[in-house]
C-alpha positions in Angstrom: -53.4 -56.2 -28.4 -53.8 -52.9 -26.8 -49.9 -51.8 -25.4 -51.6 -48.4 -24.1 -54.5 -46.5 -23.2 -54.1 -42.9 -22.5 -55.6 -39.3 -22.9 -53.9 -36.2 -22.7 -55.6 -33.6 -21.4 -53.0 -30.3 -21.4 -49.6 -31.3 -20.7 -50.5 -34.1 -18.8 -50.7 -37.3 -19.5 -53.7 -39.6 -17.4 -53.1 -43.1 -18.2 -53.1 -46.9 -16.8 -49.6 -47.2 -15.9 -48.3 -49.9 -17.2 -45.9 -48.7 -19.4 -44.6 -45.5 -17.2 -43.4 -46.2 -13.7 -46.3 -46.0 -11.2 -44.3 -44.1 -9.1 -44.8 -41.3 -11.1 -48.5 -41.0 -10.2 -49.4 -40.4 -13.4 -47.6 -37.0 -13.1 -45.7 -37.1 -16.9 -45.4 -35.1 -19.8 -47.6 -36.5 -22.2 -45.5 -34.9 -25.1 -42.2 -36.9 -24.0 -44.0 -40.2 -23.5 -45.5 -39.9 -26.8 -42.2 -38.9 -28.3 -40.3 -41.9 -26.5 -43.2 -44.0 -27.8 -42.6 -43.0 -31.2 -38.9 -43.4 -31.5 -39.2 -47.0 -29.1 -41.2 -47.9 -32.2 -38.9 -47.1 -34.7 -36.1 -48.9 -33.1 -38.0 -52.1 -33.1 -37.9 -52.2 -36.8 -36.9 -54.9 -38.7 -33.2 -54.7 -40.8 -30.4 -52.5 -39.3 -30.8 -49.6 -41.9 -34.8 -49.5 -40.9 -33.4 -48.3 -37.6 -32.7 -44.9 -36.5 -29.0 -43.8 -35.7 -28.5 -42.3 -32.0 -27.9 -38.6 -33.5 -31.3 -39.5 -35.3 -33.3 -40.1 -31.9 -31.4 -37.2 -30.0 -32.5 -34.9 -32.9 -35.7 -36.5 -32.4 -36.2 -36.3 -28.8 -34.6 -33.0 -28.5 -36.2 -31.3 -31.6 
C-alpha cells in the first residue's frame, strides 16, 4: 500500500495531496513534510520505549 507519492524538486514539494491539506496547493516545504513523515513513523512504533519522547521530536523537528 502506497501512503505517498511525491517528488521534490528544490524546496518544494509536488505531490497528490492526500496526506497534506489541499488547501495548501501543493505550496509546502518538502523538507518539513518529510521530517513530519519521519517522526509520524517513529511514533507509530510498537512498545512505549520504541517511541520517541517530545524533547526527542522537538530536537528532531527543530534540528
Amino acid at each position: 500500500m502506497m501512503l505517498m507519492n511525491f517528488k521534490c524538486t528544490g524546496t518544494t514539494l509536488v505531490a497528490q495531496t492526500y496526506i497534506v491539506d489541499e488547501r495548501l496547493d501543493g505550496l509546502y516545504s518538502c523538507t518539513e513534510l518529510i521530517c513530519c513523515d519521519k517522526i509520524a513513523i517513529m511514533c507509530l512504533q510498537d512498545g512505549y520505549n520504541n517511541k520517541p519522547t517530545i524533547s526527542e521530536i522537538v530536537h528532531i523537528y527543530v534540528g
